[in-house]
C-alpha positions in Angstrom: 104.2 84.2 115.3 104.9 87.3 116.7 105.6 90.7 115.9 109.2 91.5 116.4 109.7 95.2 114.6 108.2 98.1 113.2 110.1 100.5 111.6 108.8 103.5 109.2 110.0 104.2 106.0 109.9 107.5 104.7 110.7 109.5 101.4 110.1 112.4 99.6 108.2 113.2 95.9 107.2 115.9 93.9 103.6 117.3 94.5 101.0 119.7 93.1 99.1 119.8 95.6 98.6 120.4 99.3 96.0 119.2 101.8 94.0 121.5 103.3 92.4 121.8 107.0 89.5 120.1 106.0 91.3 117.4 104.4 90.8 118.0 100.7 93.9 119.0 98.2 94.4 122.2 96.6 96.5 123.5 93.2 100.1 124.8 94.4 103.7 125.4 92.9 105.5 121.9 93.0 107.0 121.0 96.1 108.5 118.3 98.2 105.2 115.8 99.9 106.5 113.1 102.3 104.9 109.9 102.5 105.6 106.8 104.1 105.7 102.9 104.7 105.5 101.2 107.4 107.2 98.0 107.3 106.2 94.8 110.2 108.4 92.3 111.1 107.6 89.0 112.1 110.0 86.5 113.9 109.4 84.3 111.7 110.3 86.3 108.6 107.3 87.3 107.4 106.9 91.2 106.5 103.7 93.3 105.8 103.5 97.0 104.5 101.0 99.7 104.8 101.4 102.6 103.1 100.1 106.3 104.5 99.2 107.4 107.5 96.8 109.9 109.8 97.4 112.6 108.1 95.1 112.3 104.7 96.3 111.3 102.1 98.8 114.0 101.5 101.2 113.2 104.6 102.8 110.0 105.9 102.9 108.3 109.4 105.5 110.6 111.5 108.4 108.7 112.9 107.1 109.5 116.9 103.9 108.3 116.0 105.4 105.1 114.8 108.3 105.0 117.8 106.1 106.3 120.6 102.3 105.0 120.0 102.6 101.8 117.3 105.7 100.1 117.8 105.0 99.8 121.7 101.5 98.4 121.2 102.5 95.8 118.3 106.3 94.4 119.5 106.2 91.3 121.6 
């Protein structure tokens, strides 16, 4: 089996809250959080998700870090 794809899917929901630097939330005015999946692709049809990212639990995986850092290390 191997992997043949990764591709991050991203979207956007109301929050409350923000992270801070220290990586804890805060009270705020509602606004737009982004969060994401990433989906795997197997060649043999098999698919995994992970949701999240680096970023705490307030943020999702950015697209370069998927593109530039994951998808290389993972595809093939």
């Amino acid at each position: 089996m191997k992997i043949i794809d990764v591709e991050l899917i991203q979207f956007r929901l109301p929050v409350f809250s923000h992270g801070t630097k220290w990586g804890y939330g805060t009270d705020c005015e509602q606004q737009d959080g982004v969060q994401s999946i990433t989906k795997i692709v197997t060649d043999e049809g098999v698919e995994g998700y992970a949701s999240g990212g680096v970023h705490s639990y307030f943020y999702g995986a950015k697209s370069e870090e998927i593109e530039g850092l994951v998808k290389p290390l993972l595809v093939g």
